[in-house]
C-alpha positions, 0 to 999 in steps of 0.5 A: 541630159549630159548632167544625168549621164554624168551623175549616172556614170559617177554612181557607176564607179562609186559602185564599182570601186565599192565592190572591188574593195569589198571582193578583194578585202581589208588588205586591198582597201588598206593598199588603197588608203595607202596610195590615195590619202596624199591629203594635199601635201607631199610626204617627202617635204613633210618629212625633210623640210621642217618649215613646210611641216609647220605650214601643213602640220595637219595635213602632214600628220594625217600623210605621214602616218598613212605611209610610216604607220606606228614608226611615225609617233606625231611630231618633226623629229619623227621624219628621220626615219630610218626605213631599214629598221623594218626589215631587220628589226633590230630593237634595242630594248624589246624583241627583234624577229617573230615567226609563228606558223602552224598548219591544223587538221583535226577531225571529230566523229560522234555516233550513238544509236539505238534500236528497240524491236519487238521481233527480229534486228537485222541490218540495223544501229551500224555506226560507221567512221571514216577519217582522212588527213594528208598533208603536204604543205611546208613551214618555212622561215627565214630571220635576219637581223633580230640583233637586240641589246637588252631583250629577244632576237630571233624567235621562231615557232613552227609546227604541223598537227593532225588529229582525229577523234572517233566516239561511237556507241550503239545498243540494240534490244530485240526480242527476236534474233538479231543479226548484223546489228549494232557495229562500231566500225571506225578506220582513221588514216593520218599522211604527213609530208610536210616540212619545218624549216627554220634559219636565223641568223645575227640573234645576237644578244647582249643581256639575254636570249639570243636565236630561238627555234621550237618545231614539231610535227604532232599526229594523235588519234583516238578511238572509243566504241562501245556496243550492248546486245540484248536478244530474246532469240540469236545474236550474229555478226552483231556488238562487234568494234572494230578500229583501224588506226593508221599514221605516216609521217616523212615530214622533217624539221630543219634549224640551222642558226648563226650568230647566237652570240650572248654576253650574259645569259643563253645563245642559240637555243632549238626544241625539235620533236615528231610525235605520234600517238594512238588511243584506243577503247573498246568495250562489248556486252551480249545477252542472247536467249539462244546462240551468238555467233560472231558477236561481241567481238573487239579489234583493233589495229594500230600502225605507226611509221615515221622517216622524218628527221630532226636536223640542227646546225648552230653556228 
């Protein structure tokens, strides 16, 4: 009975821990490789004490890579690791500091409709679009160290996006009148306030390229509408486009870079830009048999307003 209790309660865990990994992700069950896979043998030995590594060559192999990862290339010399080579990044034949970070809204809208009637088309084949983005998060990042002898230091890419696309197209064929029909209404509305920040410091390079920093904030909208009447009777409040565009933008982007210096070719370096950017298409076609009020009309309102700043210090 005690050794039925005991297997339930080990299959008990087992599930458990099972399902903790499986809820908290890779990143969790990497931690708890991490922290478990000892493999019998203790690290810092393996590391100092090249006798002890030849007695638990395996053991100490499987140990070190699990705690040193790609720093550990496999054989004793490798144990003098140096751990503040992997919070500078200092690199002598390749790339020092890499930042990229994005932050992505985008939005995309298609209507088509369609009516056929043999008698009258009222209330019918309206496509209406509303688009949203608002935005306030922040890109920030901070590099030290990326000092590099023959390659890159400090590189940074930043930027915050938005877009929206709208396409819509309607048709109506009646043979009676057709009132309040086959309107294309699209509204779309872009608020950005967030911000890149960027600091680097020590990029210093000695054959090649020293700091680097590009940002941008980037908001784009686009409209399409195209509307046909086609009434044996009276067309009213039909056909008609209408798109309001609307972009605000506060976000900033900051860079200040120290310590670019550069013997042979470029030092510190900042490509910085806010853009805004609005497109619009309309088209309306009516045929009616009698009257058409208020019909076939195209409107577009487009706005723009930005107070974000471009702010550079190089050192």
């Amino acid at each position: 009975m005690l050794k039925s209790i005991d297997t339930k309660l080990t299959a008990v865990l087992v599930v458990a821990v099972f399902a903790v990994l499986m809820t908290l992700g890779p990143a969790a069950a990497s931690n708890f490789q991490s922290a478990f896979a000892h493999y019998g043998v203790d690290s810092e030995q393996c590391k100092d004490d090249e006798d002890y590594y030849e007695d638990h060559e395996e053991a100490c192999d499987k140990n070190l890579r699990v705690h040193y990862g790609e720093d550990y290339d496999g054989d004793f010399g490798s144990k003098t690791i140096d751990d503040d080579d992997d919070d500078d990044n200092d690199n002598d034949d390749d790339n020092g500091n890499r930042s990229n970070q994005g932050i992505g809204q985008s939005q995309s809208s298609r209507q088509n409709s369609q009516c056929v009637s043999g008698g009258d088309t009222n209330d019918s084949c309206n496509n209406i679009s509303l688009q949203n983005q608002e935005n306030s998060g922040n890109n920030a990042a901070a590099q030290n160290g990326g000092d590099n002898d023959d390659d890159n230091g400090n590189r940074s890419n930043q930027g915050i996006g938005q877009s929206q696309s709208s396409r819509q197209n309607s048709q109506c064929v009646s043979g009676g009148d057709t009132n309040d029909s086959c309107n294309n209404i699209s509204l779309q509305n872009q608020e950005n306030s967030g911000n890149n920040a960027a600091a680097q410091n020590g990029g210093d390079d000695d054959d090649d390229n020293g700091n680097r920093s590009n940002q941008g904030i980037g908001q784009s909208q686009s409209s399409r509408q195209n509307s046909q009447c086609v009434a044996g009777g009276s067309l009213g409040n039909s056909c008609n486009n209408i798109s309001l565009q609307n972009q605000e933008n506060s976000g900033n982007n900051a860079a200040a870079q120290n310590g670019g210096d550069d013997d042979d070719d470029n030092g510190n370096r900042s490509n910085q830009g806010i853009g805004q950017n609005q497109d619009n298409e309309q088209n309306a076609q009516c045929v009616s048999g009698e009257d058409a009020i208020v019909s076939c009309d195209n409107v577009s309102f487009q706005n723009q307003i930005n107070s974000g700043k471009n702010a550079l210090a190089q050192d």
